[in-house]
N, C-alpha and C positions, 0 to 999 in steps of 0.2 A: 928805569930810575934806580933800582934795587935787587941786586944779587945776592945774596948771602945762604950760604950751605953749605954743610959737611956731614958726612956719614953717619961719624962719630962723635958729635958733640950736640949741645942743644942752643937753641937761639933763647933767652930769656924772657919774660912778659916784658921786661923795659926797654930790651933791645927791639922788639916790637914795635910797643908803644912810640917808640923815636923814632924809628925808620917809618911809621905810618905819618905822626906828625910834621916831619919833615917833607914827606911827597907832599902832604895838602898846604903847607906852604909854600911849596915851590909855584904849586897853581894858582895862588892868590886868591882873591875874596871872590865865593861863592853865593849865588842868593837862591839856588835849585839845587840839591845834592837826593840824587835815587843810588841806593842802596843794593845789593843782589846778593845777598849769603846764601848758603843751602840750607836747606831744612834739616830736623833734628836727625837725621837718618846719616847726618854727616857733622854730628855733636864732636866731636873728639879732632876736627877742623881746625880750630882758635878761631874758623869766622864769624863765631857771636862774640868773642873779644875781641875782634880787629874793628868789627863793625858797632860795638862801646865807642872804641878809641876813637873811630871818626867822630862819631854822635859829641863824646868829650872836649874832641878838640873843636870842634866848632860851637860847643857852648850852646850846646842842644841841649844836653843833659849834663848834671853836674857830675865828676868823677866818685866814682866809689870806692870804698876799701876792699883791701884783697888784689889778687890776679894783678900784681902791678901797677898799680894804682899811684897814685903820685904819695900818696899815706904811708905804702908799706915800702922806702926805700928805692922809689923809680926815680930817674930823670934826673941826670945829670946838666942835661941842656935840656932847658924847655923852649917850646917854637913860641912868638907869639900867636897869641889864638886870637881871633874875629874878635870883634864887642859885638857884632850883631848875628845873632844865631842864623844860617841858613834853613829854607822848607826843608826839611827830610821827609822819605817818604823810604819806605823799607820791603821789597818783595820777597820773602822766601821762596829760590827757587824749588817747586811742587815737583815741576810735571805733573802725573798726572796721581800724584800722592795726596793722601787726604790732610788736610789746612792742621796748622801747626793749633795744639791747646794751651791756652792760657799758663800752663805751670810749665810744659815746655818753653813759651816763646821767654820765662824768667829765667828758667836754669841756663837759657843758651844764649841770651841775649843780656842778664843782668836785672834788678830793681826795678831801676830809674825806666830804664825803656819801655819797661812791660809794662809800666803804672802810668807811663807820658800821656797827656790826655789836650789832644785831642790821637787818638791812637795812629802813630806812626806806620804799625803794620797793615799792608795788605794782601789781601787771597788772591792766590793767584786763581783766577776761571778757565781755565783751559778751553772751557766750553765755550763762554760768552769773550773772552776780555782781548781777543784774538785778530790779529790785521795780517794778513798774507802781506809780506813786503816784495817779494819777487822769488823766482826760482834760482836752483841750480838747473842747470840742462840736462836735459834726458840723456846725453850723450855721456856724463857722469854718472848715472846711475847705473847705463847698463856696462861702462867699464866696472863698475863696482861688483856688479852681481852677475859679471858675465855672459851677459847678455839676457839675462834672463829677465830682468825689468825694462821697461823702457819708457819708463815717464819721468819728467820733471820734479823735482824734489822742492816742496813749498818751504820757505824761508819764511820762519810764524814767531812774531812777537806777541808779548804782551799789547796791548795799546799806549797804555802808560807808558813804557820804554820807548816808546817809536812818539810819544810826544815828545819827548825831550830833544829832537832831532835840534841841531844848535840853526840851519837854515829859518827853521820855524820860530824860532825863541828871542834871536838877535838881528835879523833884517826887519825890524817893526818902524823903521822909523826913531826908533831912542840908540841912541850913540852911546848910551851909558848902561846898554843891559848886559846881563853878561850869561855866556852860556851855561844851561845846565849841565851838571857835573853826574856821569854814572860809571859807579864802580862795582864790577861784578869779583866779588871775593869768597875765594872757596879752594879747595884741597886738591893736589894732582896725586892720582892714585890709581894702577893697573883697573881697568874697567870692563865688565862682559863686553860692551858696544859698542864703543867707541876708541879701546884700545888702553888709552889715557885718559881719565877724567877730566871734566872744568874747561876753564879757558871758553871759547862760543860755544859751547854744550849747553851751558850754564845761561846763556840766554836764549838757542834755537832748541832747545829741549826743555833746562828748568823753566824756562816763561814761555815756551813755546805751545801751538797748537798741537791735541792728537793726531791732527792725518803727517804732520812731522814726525811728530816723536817717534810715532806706531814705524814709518815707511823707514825712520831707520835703523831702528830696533831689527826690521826685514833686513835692509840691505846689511846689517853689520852680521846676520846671521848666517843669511844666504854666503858670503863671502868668507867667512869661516874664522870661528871665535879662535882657533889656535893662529891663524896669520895674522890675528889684529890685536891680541893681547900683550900689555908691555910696549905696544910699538907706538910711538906720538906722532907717527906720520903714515897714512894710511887711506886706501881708495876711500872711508866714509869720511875721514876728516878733512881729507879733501875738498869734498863737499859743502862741510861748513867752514870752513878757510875759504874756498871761492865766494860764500855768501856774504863773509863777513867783510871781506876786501870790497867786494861790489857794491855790499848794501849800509854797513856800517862804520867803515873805518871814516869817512869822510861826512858821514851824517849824525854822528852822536862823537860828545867829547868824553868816550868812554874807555877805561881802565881795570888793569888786573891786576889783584891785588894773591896772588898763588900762594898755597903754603904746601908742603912735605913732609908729613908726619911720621913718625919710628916710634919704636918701643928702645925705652933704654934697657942698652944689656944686663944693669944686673939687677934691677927695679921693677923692670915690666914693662913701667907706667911708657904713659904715650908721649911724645917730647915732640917738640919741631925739630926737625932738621936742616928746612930751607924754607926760605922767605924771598918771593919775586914780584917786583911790582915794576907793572910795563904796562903798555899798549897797541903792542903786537905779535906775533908771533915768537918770537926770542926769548921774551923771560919763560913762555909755555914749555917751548924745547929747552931749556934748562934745568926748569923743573921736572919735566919727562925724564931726564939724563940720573938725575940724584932720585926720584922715583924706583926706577929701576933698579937700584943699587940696594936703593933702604925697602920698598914693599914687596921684593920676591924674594920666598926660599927657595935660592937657587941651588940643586941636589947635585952630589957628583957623578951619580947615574943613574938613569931612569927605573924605578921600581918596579918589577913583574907585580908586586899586589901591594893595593894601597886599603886601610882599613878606617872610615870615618864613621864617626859618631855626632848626629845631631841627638840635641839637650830638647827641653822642652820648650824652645821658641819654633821648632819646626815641626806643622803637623800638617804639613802638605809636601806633594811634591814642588808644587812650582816653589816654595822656599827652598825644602829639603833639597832640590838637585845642585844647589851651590855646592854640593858634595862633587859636583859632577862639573861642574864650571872651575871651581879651582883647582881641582887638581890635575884637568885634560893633559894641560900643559908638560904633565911630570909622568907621567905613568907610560912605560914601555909599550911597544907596539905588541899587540896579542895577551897585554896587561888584564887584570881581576882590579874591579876596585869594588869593595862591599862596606854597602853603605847600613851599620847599625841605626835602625831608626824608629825608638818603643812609642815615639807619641806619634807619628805620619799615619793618620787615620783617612783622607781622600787625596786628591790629583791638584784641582785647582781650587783656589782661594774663591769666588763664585760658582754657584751651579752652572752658569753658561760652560766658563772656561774648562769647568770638571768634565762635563759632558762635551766637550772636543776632544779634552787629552785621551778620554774613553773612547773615543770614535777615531780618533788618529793613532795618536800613541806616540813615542820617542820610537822611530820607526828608521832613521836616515832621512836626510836631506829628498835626496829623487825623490822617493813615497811619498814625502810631505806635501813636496809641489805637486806630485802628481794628481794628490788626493785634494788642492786648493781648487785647481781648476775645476771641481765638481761640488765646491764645498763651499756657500755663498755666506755662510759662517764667518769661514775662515779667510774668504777676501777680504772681509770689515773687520778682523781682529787680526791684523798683523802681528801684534804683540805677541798674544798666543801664536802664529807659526813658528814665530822668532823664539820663543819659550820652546817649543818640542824641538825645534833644530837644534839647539842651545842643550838641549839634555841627551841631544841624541849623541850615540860615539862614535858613530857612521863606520861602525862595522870596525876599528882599529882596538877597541880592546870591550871588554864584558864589564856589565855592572848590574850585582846581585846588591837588589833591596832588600832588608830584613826588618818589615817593617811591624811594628804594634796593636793593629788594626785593621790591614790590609789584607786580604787574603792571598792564596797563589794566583789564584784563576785572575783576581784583578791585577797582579801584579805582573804578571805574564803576557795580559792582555796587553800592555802599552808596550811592552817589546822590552822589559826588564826580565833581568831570570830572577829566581825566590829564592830564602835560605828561610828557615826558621828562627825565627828571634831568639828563642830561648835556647837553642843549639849554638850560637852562634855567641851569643854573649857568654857561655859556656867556654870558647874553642879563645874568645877576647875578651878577657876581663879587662874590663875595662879603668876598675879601678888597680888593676898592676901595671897596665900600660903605658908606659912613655910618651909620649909625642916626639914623633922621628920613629929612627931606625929599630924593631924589634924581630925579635924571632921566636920561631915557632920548629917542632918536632913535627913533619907529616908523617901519613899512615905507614909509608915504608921507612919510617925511621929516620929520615933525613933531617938537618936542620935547616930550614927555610927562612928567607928573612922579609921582611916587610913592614910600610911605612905606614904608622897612628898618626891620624889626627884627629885633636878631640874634637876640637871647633872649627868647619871649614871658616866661619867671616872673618876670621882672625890673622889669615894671609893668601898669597897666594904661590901655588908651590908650581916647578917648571927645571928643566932642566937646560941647558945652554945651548943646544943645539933648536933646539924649538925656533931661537930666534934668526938661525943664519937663512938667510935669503934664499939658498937653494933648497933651504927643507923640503922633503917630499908632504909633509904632514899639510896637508889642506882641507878647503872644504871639499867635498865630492860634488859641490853645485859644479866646479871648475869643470866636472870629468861628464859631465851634462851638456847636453846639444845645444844649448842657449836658446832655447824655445822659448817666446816671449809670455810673458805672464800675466795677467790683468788683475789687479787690485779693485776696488772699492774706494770711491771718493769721502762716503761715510762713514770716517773709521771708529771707531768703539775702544773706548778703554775699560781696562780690566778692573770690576767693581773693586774696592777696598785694599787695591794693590798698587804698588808705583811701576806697572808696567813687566819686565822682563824681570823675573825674582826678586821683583817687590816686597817692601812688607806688608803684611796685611792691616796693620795700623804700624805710626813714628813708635818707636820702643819709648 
């Protein structure tokens, strides 16, 4: 329905606002409309103001001031809007993140929504709320993981989504019902897991069951976070493009509604850059395309040492290693990447998970698996395998932790080398340091150069070659016998985390 995107410019709240209004015109009069934004953990989206604008134009809630609002200067052309308000009903997609707080669901959502009563929003259960709709074929999984898995991939709804199926809602005998309406709206943006964010993610992940989410958190890691990253077509999204085509495209009258977020160049601040709204596969690959252009610092050559600094939101590894997820992509083969880090005081976010990463370690892919098959732990916590593959650098470049509270021995122990914090903050001051390209004097006098970053969540850095199809840069599961692997039907999510460097709570 809606294309709109460039680099370098920004899409307006009322250029929004209009292009939203006008798709739900085109559908005509709704009397069921479900909702699917993300949780706050993807605040900087526009999809608590896209998902206003719906609520608005159907005369759910009245419009507010601010944020382009019909008040402050929007709408040139207005659609007509319903007289009669459609049900809404609103999921944040979770996974397996803990439930959005009342002052969250206002700052991301708006007044009116947050105070709507009878309350619009619902929690997602991962646990309880859960319908297996059918599989992918085993025969997809083990091309994905190389042979290394070999079962069937569950295709998990919320239940509430899977009611809205239009067979179920409109063959009743009434000639005059009309099908429910779901639109799943949220942000495409380079992603550990999945490659590309959103688009079926957003409902076989955000409203999905954990033995989903968990298996492919596995397969995205087993298969190798540098062949999957940046790319929007790929062996696990495969997987959910087969599911979606088989189980969804013909049973729910459901819609995406994509955005592409940038920083502007001389502001900071965070802008749209592209706006898609489809119902299948095409506006996702276009947003994938203007992704790639706007959320990677793509470098002119791969850096020998890369030097990041987490703040005080990181005081674990499993956060902390996004030090180690964003920059894989960028960092020269036989690369240093040292990661400053004064508050990383344990491993995992639960004492379960801590106590694996201590018993496993970021060790290489083969070891990981080798040590699963003996390790009935870590058959039911995929996420965690997916977490230590995910940190590991399988042996292509070094990564010195400098952490706060950690000592050598435990830092050593997971298959990190150690630097001394206070040596090291000495050798990177960090408040003379740039982000980007700096340099340094080493012991033989040399001048050496290397790449600051203050904050890894703030991009993702990669050099051009990373992406050409013949790259040697893989996972090492490839370079593995394909010896098949056996999981756990009872998978477990990671207490107070969203999974694969989750947060430990929504910020």
């Amino acid at each position: 329905f809606c294309s709109i995107s460039s680099p370098d410019t920004a899409i307006t709240n009322n250029d929004v606002r209009q292009q939203v209004e006008k798709f739900l015109a085109s559908l005509g009069e709704r009397r069921d409309v479900l909702i699917l934004p993300p949780d706050f953990t993807r605040f900087h989206s526009q999809a608590g103001l896209i998902t206003r604008y719906i609520s608005e134009y159907y005369n759910f809630t009245p419009k507010e001031n601010g944020n382009g609002s019909s008040s402050d200067g929007g709408g040139d052309e207005e659609e007509e809007q319903p007289s009669t308000p459609p049900a809404i009903q609103i999921i944040p997609a979770l996974g397996t993140h803990a439930p959005m707080t009342p002052s969250q669901i206002e700052l991301m959502f708006g007044k009116e929504l947050s105070e709507k009563n009878p309350n619009p929003f619902v929690v997602h259960n991962w646990r309880e709320d859960i319908v297996t709709i059918g599989h992918a074929p085993a025969e997809m999984v083990s091309e994905a993981t190389y042979g290394m898995v070999n079962e069937p991939w569950p295709a998990q709804l919320n239940k509430l989504v899977w009611e809205k199926r239009i067979q179920q809602n409109v063959n009743n005998g009434d000639s005059t019902s009309l099908p429910p309406l779901v639109i799943s709206v949220g942000q495409v943006v380079p992603h550990e897991v999945l490659g590309m964010a959103n688009f079926n993610k957003n409902l076989f992940v955000g409203v999905g069951g954990v033995e989903a989410i968990n298996l492919s958190h596995f397969i995205g890691a087993v298969h190798g976070m540098e062949k999957l990253m940046g790319r929007g077509q790929n062996p696990l999204r495969k997987i959910l493009n087969f599911a979606s085509e088989k189980y969804l495209q013909d049973q729910l009258d459901l819609w995406y509604i994509l955005t592409v977020m940038g920083s502007n160049d001389t502001t900071g601040e965070v802008e749209m850059k592209g706006l898609y709204i489809g119902n299948d596969v095409q506006c996702y690959n276009q947003a994938c395309e203007l992704s790639l252009q706007v959320n990677f610092n793509l470098l002119p050559k791969a850096p020998k040492k890369m030097v990041v600094y987490l703040n005080e939101e990181y005081h674990s590894t499993w956060l902390g290693n996004k030090s180690i997820y964003r920059t894989r992509m960028a960092i020269d083969d036989g690369g240093e990447l040292i990661v400053l880090a004064p508050w990383v005081e344990t491993f995992g976010e639960d004492g379960q998970i801590d106590k694996l990463i201590r018993e496993v370690g970021y060790v290489g892919t083969p070891t990981i698996m080798e040590a699963m098959k003996e390790n009935e732990e870590l058959k039911s916590n995929l996420s965690a395998v997916a977490h230590l593959i995910h940190g590991s650098s399988e042996g292509r470049f070094s990564v010195t932790y400098c952490p706060g509270k950690l000592t050598r021995e435990e830092v050593e122990s997971v298959g990190f080398q150690y630097a001394d914090l206070d040596v090291m903050k000495q050798r990177y001051d960090i408040d003379s340091l740039k982000d980007g390209w700096n340099t340094e004097v080493n012991e033989d006098g040399v001048e050496d150069e290397f790449y600051y970053i203050s904050n890894p969540a703030l991009g993702l850095w990669a050099v051009s070659s990373r992406f050409d199809d013949d790259s040697d840069t893989t996972s090492s599961s490839k370079k593995q016998s394909g010896e098949n692997t056996s999981i756990a039907n009872n998978q477990k999510a990671s207490d107070m985390s969203g999974g694969v460097g989750g947060w430990k709570q929504p910020p």
